[in-house]
N, C-alpha and C positions, 0 to 999 in steps of 0.2 A: 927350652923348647915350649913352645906354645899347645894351648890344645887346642884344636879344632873338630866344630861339631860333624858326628857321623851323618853322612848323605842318611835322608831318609822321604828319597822320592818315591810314589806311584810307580809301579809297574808299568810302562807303557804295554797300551791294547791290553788288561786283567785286572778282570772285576774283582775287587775284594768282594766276599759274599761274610755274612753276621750267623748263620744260620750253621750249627755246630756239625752237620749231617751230610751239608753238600756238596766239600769236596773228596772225592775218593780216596782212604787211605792206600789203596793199589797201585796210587798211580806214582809211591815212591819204594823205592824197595831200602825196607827200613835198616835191614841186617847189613848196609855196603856204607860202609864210613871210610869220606877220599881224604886226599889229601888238603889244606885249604888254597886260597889264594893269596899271594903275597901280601895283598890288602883289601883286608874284608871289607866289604862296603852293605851297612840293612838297607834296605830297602823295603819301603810300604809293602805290606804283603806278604813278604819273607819270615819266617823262624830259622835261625841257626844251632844249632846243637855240637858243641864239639866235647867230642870223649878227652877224658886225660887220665895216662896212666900215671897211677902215685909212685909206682915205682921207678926211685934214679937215687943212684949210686953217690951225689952228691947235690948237696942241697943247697950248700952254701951261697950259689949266681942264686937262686931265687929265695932266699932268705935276705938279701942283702937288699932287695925291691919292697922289703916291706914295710909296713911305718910301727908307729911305736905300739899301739893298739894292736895292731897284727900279732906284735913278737911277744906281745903279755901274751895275748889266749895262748898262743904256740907255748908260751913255757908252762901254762895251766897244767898241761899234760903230764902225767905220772910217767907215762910209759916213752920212751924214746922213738919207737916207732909210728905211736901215732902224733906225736910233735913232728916229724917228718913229713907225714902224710899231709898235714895240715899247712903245713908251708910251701910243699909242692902245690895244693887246690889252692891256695890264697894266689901264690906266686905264678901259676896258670890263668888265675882270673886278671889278675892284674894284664898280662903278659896279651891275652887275648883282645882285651878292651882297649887295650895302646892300639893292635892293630886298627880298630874303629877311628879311634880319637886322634892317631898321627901323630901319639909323645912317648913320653916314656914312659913306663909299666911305675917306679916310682916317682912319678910326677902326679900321677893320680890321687885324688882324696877325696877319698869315701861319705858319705852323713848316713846317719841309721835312723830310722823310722823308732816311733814309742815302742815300738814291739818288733826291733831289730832288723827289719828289711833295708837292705842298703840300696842308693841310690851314687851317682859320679856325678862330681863338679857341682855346678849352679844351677839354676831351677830349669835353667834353657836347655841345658846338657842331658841333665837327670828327664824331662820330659821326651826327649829327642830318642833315647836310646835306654830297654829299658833290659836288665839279666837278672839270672840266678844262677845260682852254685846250690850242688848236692854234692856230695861221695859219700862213699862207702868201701871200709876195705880198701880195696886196692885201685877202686877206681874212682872216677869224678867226672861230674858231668856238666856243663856252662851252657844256657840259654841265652840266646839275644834274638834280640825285636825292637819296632822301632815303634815308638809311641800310644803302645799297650800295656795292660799289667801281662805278668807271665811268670810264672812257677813250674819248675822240674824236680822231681825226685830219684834218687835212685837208690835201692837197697841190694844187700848179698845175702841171695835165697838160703835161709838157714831153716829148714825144716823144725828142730826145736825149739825155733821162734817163733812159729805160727801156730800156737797154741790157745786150745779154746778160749780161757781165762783173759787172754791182752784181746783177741776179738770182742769179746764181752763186753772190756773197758772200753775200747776205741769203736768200734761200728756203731752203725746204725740197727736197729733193730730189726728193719726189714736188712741189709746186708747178712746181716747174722742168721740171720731164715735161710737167706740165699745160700750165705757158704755152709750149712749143715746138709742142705738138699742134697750138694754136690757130691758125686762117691769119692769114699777117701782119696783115693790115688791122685785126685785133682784140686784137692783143695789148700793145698799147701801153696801152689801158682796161684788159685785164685785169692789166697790170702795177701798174696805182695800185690796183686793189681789192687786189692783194694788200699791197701795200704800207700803203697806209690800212688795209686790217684787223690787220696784224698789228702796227704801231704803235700802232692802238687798244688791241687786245688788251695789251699791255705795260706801256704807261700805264695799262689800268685795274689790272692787277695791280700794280704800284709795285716792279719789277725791274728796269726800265731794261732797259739791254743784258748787264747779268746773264744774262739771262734768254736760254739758247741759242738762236738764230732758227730752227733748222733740225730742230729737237727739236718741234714742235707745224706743224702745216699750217691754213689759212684755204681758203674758197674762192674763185677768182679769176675764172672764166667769165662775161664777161658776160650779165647776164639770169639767171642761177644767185642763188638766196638768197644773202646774204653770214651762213656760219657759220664755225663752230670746227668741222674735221673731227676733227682727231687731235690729242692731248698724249702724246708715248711718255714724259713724265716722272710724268704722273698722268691715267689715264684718264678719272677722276671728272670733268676740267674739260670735257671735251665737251657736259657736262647742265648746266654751272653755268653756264654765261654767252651772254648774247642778242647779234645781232648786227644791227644793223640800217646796209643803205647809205644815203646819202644825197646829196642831191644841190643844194648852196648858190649856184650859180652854172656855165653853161657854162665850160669849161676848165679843171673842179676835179672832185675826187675827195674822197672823203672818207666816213667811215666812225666808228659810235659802239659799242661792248661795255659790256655794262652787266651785272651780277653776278644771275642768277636770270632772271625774266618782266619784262615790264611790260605796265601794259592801256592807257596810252596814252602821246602823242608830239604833242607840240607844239613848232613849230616859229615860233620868232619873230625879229624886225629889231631889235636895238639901236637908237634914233632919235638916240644921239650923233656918227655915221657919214652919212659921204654914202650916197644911195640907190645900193643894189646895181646893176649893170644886169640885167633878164633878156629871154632873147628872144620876140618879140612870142606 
């Protein structure tokens, strides 16, 4: 089967706008992840987000879509369980991006960037339609977009993880002022927003840890918009890139940057994952 490239028309009658602030995060309610549609189509303008849950009882149908590169890292793992998880996100990514492209989940082949960001097919394909992959735990989370950089992250809120010392290492200077300010009881949230954003932010620019931590600040307060405050290495990136939190499941964090505006955001459920849980 052939591939073919993802639609990535304009929105008819919707402005795309550049400008990280304009359009209202209210106007999607972020907590309601649907169902998707048989065949996804991006479109100019659009972010899609879809959840995947890591857990399923058998791996094997998505183990068998992966390529040889896949199934090394998968066997890297020490532990059984996270070789599973890792084959379900791969084999979810794969499975999602067919929908776009109108082949099969292994017909797809991947190229990686110096510093590990992947891209699909030929330079027309990989320009046309761009994603990212996170999980954690139990879950996993897929970004697409059409013809922008774009990075998502998502972490599992582990309070003994958000400790002063790995803040230290990884923020910014001012961040770290910010999160001391805040009374204990809140600063554990706002240490995954910062952390989910500024991992977002990274991954969508494709630097890795290249890319100084402490040299560019996020915002962390909860209930604060999640943006790009400062880049002391190019101040033009405060206007270029959107930030939006997001929220996949109680006891996660997680966070998407996407290159310019968007004028909407859909949020959807893998159906090859067991159902997410959420509370009533």
């Amino acid at each position: 089967m052939s591939m073919s490239l993802p639609e990535c028309e304009p929105r008819k009658n919707q402005m795309l706008t550049t400008h990280q602030n304009t359009i209202p995060t209210q106007s999607w309610a972020l907590s309601e992840w649907r169902t998707p549609p048989s065949r996804p189509i991006a479109r100019r303008g659009e972010v899609h987000v879809w959840r995947v849950s890591l857990i399923v009882s058998q791996t094997s149908k998505l183990e068998a879509i992966l390529d040889r590169d896949e199934l090394a890292r998968a066997d890297r793992f020490s532990f059984q369980k996270d070789r599973d998880r890792f084959i379900v996100a791969r084999g979810a990514l794969r499975t999602i991006l067919a929908g776009y492209f109108q082949t099969r989940p292994a017909a797809l082949r991947f190229s990686y960037s110096s510093y590990g960001k992947p891209t699909v097919g030929d330079a027309l394909a990989a320009a046309a339609l761009r994603f990212n992959l996170s999980h954690a735990n139990e879950l996993a989370v897929v970004a697409v977009t059409c013809g922008r950089e774009i990075g998502i992250d998502i972490e599992h809120i582990r309070a003994e993880f958000a400790a002063g010392e790995i803040a230290e290492r990884y923020f910014s200077r001012r961040e770290i002022l910010q999160l001391r300010a805040l009374p204990a009881d809140l600063q554990t949230e706002a240490f995954f927003n910062c952390w989910t954003r500024k991992e977002a932010y990274i991954k969508a620019r494709g630097l890795g840890l290249s890319m100084p931590l402490d040299q560019f600040d996020v915002s962390l307060a909860p209930g604060a918009p999640a943006a790009l405050l400062d880049n002391r290495l190019d101040e033009g990136e405060v206007s270029r890139w959107s930030f939006q939190e997001l929220f996949p499941a109680p006891d996660y964090a997680a966070a998407l940057a996407v290159e310019g505006g968007f004028s909407a955001l859909r949020l959807w459920d893998f159906a090859g994952g067991a159902p997410v849980s959420l509370p009533a």
